[in-house]
PALO-591598 format. One record per residue (C-alpha): residue number from 1; residue in three letters; y, x, z. Coordinates in nm, 2 decimals, padded with zeros to 4 digits. Last residue first. Example, Ala and Ser with C-alpha at 12.3 -4.5 7.8 and 13.67 -1.06 7.14 Angstrom:
REM residues 2
2	SER	-00.11	01.37	00.71
1	ALA	-00.45	01.23	00.78
This chain:
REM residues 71
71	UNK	01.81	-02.07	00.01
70	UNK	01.98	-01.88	00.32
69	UNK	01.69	-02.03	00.54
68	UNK	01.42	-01.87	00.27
67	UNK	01.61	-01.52	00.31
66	UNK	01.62	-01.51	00.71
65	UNK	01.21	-01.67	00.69
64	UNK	01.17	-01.35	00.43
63	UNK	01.36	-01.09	00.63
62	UNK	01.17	-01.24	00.96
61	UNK	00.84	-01.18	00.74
60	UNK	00.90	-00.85	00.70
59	UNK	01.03	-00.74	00.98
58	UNK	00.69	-00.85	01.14
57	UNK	00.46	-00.65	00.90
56	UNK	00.73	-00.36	00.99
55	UNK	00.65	-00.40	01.36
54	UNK	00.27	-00.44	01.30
53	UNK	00.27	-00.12	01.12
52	UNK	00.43	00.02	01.41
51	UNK	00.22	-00.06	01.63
50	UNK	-00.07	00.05	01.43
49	UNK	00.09	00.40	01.42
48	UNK	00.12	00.39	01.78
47	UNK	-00.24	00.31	01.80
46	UNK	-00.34	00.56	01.59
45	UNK	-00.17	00.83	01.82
44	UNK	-00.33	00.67	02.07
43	UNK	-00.64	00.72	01.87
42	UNK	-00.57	01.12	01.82
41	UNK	-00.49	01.16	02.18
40	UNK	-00.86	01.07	02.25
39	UNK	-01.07	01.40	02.32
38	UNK	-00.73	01.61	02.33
37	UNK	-00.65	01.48	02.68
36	UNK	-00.96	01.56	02.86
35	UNK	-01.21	01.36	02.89
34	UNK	-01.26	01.21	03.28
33	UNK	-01.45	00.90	03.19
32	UNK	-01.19	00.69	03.29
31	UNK	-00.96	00.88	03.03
30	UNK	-01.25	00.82	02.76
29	UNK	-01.25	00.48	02.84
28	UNK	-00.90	00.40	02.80
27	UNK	-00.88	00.57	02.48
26	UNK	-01.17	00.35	02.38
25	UNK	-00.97	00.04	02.49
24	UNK	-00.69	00.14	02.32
23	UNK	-00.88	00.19	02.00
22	UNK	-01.01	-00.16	02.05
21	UNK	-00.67	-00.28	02.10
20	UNK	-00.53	-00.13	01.82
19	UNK	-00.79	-00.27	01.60
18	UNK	-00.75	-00.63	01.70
17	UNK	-00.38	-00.57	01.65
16	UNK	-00.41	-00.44	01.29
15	UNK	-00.63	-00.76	01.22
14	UNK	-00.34	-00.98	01.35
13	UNK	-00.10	-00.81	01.10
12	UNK	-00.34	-00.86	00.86
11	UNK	-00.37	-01.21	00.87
10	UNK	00.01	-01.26	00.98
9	UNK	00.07	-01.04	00.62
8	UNK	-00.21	-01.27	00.43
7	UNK	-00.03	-01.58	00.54
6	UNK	00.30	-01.47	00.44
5	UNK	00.15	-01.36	00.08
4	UNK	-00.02	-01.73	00.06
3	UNK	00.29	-01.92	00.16
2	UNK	00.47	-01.67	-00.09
1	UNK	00.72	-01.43	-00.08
């Protein structure tokens, strides 16, 4: 992996977390605002997606710093 490619995974990782926290915050709302459940499960469920996107975005460049270490 490249500098570039590394940068562009922490750049998009970092977008990914802007998002979820947006969608988090919308979830939020909607439960303050007394919706029921089924109004924003969907975006948590996004969220938890977006988590885990984040988390293999993350594996990944651990895998590559593990790899460029045993270079």
């Amino acid at each position: 992996m490249t500098h570039e490619q590394a940068a562009e995974l922490v750049s998009t990782a970092n977008d990914l977390l802007a998002l979820g926290d947006r969608l988090d915050a919308v979830a939020h709302a909607l439960t303050d605002e007394g919706q029921p459940q089924s109004s924003y499960q969907p975006l948590v469920d996004a969220t938890g997606h977006i988590a885990g996107a984040i988390c293999s975005t993350l594996d990944a460049l651990t895998a590559q710093s593990v790899e460029r270490r045993a270079l």
